[in-house]
C-alpha positions as CSV (number, residue, x, y, z in Angstrom):
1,X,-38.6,-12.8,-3.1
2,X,-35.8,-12.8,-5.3
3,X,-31.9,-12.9,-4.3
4,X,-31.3,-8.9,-4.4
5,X,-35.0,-8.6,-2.1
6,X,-33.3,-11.4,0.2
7,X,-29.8,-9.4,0.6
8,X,-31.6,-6.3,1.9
9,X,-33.6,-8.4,3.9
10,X,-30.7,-9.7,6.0
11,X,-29.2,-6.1,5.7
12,X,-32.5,-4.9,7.7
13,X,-31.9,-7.8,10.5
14,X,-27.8,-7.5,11.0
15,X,-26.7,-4.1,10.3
16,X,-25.9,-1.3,13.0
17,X,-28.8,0.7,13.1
18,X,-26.3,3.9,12.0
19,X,-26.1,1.7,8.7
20,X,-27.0,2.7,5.2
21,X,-29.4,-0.2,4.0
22,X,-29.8,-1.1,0.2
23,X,-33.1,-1.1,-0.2
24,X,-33.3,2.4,1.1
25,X,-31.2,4.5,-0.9
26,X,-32.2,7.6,-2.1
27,X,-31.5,6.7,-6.0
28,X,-29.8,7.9,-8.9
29,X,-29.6,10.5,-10.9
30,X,-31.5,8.6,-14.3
31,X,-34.4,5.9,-12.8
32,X,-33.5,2.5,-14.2
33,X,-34.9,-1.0,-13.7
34,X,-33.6,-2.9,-10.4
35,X,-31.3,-5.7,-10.7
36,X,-32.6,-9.0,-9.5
37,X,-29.3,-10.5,-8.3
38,X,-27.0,-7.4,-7.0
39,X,-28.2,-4.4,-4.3
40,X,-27.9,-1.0,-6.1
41,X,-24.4,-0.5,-3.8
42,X,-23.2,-3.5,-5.1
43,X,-23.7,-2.6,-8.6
44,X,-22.5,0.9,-8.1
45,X,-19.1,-1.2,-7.0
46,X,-19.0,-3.2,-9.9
47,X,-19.8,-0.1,-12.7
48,X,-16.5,1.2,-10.7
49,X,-14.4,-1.4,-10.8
50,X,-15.5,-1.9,-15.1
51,X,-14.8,1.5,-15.7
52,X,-11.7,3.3,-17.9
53,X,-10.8,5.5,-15.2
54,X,-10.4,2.4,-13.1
55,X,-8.4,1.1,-15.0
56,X,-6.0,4.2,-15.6
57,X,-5.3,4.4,-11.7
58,X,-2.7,2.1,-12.4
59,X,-0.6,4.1,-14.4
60,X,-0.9,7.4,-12.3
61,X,1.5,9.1,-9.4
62,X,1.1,8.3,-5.9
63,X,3.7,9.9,-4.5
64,X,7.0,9.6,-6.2
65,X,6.7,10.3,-10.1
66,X,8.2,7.6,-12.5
67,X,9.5,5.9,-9.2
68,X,12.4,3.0,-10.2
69,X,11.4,0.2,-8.4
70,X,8.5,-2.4,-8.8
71,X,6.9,-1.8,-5.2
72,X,6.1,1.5,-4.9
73,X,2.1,3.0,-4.5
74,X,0.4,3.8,-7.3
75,X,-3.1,5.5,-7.7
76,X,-4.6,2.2,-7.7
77,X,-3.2,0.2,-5.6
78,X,-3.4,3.0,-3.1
79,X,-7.4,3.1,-3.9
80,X,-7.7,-0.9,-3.4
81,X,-5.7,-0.3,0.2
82,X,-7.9,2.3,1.2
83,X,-10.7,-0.2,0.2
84,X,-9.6,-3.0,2.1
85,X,-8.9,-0.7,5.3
86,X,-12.4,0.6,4.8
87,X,-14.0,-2.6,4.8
88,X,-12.3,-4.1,7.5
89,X,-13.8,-1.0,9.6
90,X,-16.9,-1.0,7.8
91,X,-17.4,-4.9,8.9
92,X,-16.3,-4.2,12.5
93,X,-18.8,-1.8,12.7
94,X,-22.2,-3.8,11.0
95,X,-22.0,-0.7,8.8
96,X,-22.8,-1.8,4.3
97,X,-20.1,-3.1,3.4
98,X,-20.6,-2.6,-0.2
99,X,-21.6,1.0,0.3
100,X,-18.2,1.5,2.1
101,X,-15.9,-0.6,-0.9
102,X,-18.0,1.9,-3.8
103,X,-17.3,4.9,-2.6
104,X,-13.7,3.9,-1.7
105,X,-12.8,2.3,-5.2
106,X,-14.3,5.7,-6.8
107,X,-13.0,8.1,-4.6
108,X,-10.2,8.8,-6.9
109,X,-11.4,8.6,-10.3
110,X,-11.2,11.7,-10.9
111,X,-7.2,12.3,-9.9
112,X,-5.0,13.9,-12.4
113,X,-1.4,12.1,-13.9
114,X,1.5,12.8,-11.3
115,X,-0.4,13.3,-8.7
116,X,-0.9,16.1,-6.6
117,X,1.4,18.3,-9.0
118,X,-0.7,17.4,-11.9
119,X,-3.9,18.7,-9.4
120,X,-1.8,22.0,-8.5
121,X,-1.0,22.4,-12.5
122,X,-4.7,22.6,-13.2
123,X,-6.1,24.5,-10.5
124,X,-3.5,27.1,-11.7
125,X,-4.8,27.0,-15.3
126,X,-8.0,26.4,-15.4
127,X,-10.1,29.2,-14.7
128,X,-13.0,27.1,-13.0
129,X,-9.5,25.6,-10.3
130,X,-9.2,22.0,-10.0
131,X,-10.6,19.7,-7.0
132,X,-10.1,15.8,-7.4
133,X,-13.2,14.9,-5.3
134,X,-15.3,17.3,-7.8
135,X,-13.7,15.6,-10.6
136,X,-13.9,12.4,-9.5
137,X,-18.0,13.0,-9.3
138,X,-17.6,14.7,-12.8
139,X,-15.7,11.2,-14.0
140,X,-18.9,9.5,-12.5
141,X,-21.6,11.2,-13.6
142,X,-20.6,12.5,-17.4
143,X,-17.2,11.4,-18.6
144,X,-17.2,7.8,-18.0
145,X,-18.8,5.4,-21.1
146,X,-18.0,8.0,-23.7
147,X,-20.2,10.9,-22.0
148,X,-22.9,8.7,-20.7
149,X,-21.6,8.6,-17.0
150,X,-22.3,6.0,-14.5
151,X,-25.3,6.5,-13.3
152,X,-24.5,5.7,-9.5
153,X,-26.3,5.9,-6.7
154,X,-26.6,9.4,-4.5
155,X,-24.6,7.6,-1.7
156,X,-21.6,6.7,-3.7
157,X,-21.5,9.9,-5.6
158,X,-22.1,11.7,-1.7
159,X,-19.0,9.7,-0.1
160,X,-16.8,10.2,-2.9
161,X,-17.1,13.6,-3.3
162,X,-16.9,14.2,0.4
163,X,-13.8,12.1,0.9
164,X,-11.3,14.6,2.2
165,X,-11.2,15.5,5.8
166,X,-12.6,19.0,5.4
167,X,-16.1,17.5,4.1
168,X,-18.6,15.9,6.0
169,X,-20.2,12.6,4.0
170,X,-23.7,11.9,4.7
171,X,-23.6,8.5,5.6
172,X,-21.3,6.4,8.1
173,X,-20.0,4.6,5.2
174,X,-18.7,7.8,4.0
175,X,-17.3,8.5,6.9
176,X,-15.1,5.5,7.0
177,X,-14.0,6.0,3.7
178,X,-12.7,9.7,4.9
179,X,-10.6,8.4,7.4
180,X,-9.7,5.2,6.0
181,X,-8.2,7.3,3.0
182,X,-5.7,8.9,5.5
183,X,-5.2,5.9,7.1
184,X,-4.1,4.2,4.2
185,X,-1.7,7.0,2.7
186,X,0.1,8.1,5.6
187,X,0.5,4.2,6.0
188,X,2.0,3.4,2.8
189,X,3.9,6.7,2.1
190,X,6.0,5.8,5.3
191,X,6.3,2.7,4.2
192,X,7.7,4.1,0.5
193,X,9.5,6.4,1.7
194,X,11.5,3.9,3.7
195,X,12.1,2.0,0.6
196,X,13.2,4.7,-1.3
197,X,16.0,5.5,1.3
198,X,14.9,8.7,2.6
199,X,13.5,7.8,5.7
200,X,14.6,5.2,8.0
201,X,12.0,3.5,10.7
202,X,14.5,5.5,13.5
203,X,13.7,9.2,11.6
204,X,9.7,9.1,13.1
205,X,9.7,10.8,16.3
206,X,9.8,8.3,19.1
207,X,6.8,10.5,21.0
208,X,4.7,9.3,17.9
209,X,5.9,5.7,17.7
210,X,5.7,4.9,21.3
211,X,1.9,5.4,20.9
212,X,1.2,4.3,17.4
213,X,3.7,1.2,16.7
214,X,7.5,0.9,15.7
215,X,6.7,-0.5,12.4
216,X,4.2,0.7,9.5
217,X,1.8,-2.6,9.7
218,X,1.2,-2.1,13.6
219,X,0.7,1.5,12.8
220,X,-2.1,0.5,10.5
221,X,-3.3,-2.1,13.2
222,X,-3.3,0.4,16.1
223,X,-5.7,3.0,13.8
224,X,-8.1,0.7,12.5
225,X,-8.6,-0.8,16.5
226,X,-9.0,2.7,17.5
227,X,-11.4,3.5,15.3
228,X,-13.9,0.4,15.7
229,X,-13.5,0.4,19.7
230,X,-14.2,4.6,19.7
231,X,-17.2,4.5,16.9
232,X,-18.8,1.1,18.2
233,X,-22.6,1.8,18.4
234,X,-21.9,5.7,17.8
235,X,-23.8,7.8,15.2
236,X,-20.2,9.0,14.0
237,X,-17.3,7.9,12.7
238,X,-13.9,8.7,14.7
239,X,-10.8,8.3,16.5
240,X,-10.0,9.0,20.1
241,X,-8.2,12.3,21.0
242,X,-4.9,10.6,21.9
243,X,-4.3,8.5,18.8
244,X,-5.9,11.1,16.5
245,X,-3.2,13.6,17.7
246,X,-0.7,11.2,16.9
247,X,-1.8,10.7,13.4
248,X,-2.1,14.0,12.9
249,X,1.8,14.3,14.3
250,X,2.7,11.8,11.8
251,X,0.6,13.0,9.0
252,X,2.5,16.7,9.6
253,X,6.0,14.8,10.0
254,X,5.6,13.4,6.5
255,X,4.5,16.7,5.1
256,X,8.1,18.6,6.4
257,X,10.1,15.3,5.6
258,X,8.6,13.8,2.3
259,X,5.7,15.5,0.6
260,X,8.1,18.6,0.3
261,X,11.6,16.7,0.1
262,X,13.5,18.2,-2.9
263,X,15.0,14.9,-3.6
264,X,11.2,13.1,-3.5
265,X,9.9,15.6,-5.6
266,X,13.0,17.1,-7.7
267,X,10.9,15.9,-11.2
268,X,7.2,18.0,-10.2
269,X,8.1,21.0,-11.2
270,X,8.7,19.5,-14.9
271,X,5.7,17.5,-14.3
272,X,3.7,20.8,-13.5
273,X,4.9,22.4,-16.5
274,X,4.2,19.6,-18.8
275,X,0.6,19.8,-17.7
276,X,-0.5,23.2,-17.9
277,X,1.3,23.2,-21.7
278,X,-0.9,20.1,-22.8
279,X,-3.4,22.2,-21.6
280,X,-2.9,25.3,-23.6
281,X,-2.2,23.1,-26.7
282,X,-5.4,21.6,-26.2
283,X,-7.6,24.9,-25.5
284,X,-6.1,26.0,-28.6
285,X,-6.8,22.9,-30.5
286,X,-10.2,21.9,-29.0
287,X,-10.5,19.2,-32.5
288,X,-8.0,17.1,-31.3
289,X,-10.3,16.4,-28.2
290,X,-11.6,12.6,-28.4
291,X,-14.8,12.6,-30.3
292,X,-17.0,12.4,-27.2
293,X,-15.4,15.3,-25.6
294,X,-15.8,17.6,-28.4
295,X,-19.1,16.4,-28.5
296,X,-19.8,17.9,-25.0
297,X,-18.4,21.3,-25.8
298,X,-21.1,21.3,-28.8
299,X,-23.7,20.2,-26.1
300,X,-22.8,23.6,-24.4
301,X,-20.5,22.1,-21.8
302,X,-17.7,25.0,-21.0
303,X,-14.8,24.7,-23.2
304,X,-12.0,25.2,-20.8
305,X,-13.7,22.5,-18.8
306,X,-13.8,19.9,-21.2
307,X,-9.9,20.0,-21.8
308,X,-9.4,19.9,-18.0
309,X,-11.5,16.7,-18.1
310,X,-9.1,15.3,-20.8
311,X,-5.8,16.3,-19.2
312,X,-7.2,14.8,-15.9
313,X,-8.2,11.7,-17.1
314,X,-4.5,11.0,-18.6
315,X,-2.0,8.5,-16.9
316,X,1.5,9.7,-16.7
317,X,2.9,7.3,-19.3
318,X,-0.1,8.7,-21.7
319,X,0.7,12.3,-21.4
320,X,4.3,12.2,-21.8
321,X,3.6,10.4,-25.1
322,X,1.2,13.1,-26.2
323,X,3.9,16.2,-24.7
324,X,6.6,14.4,-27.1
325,X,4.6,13.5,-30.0
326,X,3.5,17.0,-29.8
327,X,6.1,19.3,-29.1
328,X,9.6,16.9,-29.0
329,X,10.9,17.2,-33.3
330,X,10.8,13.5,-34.7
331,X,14.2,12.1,-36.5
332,X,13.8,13.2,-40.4
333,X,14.0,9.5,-42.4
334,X,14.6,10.7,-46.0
């Protein structure tokens, strides 16, 4: 028995019976040889975590665009909090843990530069719209490694694409991910919308706080306990009514008070418009595509849907660069 055989062994004997086990996974989309070391989960996480949209989560919005200020969310560090907070659930629960930390660290691959602006740009453009959860499966399964995709497992690729609260994941560990995504943002965008001065801890309603926490980090505490003590030993993943209704109270408080602020998001519309002309540029100019994109539009893949793969998979910083070296005159040296 080697050391992967071992690990899905002891996955058999510990985990919740509502678990997703390793060794039972209903595969990938291309057969390939088993690794003797690493669960197929756990090298699902690690082909994540290896990629170049990984890596470019670093550089895209969160909430505030181009905010001034070291602290603030990004893409990624919003994707590894949503990770931790899924795990820490997922281990509560005897639930596969490395199941839970894939589909978490992949669930937003797939997210345009400036965040949801840069999503709302795109779905107006491109004639197919524009879903981040599709894309982030698209990222996955053709885009990364130069058009070769990941290869990941049906589980992973099910949990991210279902990760918003209108889907319904198919396995527990997708489930936790769902939540722990809204957890997590609602969490820190209070948080960062203190620091940026346009909340104070005394704006939340006090018929929220007195049942949630006064401050964001018992907020986050009072969720994830709710969570484990309601879903212990349940065949679902979920909150109870009363603290559900209070994140949901919250969630819809940032929503009037930040997500539409005019002073939060003053630079979007700029940002949208910056978007959807790289886009026309790019529709127009299909041959400035990197090599591996142009080779999918010869493979047959659809044209406009190829240059909404490349605008997508831009940071911020990157497609500023590209608007100006485009369209912004250079100084004349004669």
């Amino acid at each position: 028995m080697n050391i992967r055989e071992s690990q899905e062994k002891r996955e058999k004997e510990y985990l919740s019976p509502y678990a997703s086990l390793s060794g039972e996974s209903k595969g990938r989309l291309k057969e390939e040889e088993e690794c003797d070391i690493r669960t197929v989960f756990q090298r699902d996480r690690d082909r994540i975590i290896h990629s170049k949209s990984f890596r470019r989560l670093k550089d895209k919005t969160q909430v505030f665009l181009t905010p001034e200020g070291d602290h603030y969310r990004t893409r990624l560090t919003h994707t590894l909090e949503v990770s931790q907070t899924a795990r820490t659930i997922a281990k509560a629960l005897r639930l596969n843990e490395d199941l839970t930390e894939a589909i978490a660290l992949g669930h937003d691959l797939g997210h345009t530069p400036f965040g949801h602006a840069g999503e709302r740009a795109l779905n107006d453009v491109c004639p197919h719209g524009f879903e981040h959860n599709v894309q982030s499966v698209r990222t996955v399964d053709i885009l990364e490694k130069d058009g070769q995709g990941l290869n990941l497992t049906m589980e992973v690729r099910d949990g991210i694409l279902n990760h918003q609260m209108s889907s319904h994941p198919a396995t527990l560990e997708g489930q936790v991910v769902r939540l722990a995504d809204k957890l997590a943002y609602i969490h820190h965008d209070v948080d960062d919308a203190i620091r940026a001065g346009i909340l104070t801890e005394n704006d939340l309603p006090a018929g929220i706080t007195n049942i949630i926490g006064h401050t964001c980090n018992k907020r986050l505490d009072c969720f994830i306990h709710d969570i484990v003590i309601t879903s212990t030993d349940q065949p679902e993943i979920r909150m109870s009514d009363m603290i559900g209704q209070a994140m949901q109270d919250l969630r819809s408080f940032m929503f009037e008070n930040v997500y539409t602020n005019p002073v939060a998001k003053s630079e979007e519309g700029k940002a949208e418009a910056l978007v959807k002309t790289l886009y026309g540029y790019y529709l127009d100019h299909t041959e400035m595509l990197p090599k591996y994109l142009v080779e999918l539009i010869c493979r047959g893949e659809d044209r406009e849907q190829v240059v909404c793969d490349y605008i997508a998979s831009m940071t911020d910083r990157f497609a500023t660069a590209k608007y100006e070296e485009i369209f912004v005159p250079k100084t004349w040296h004669g």
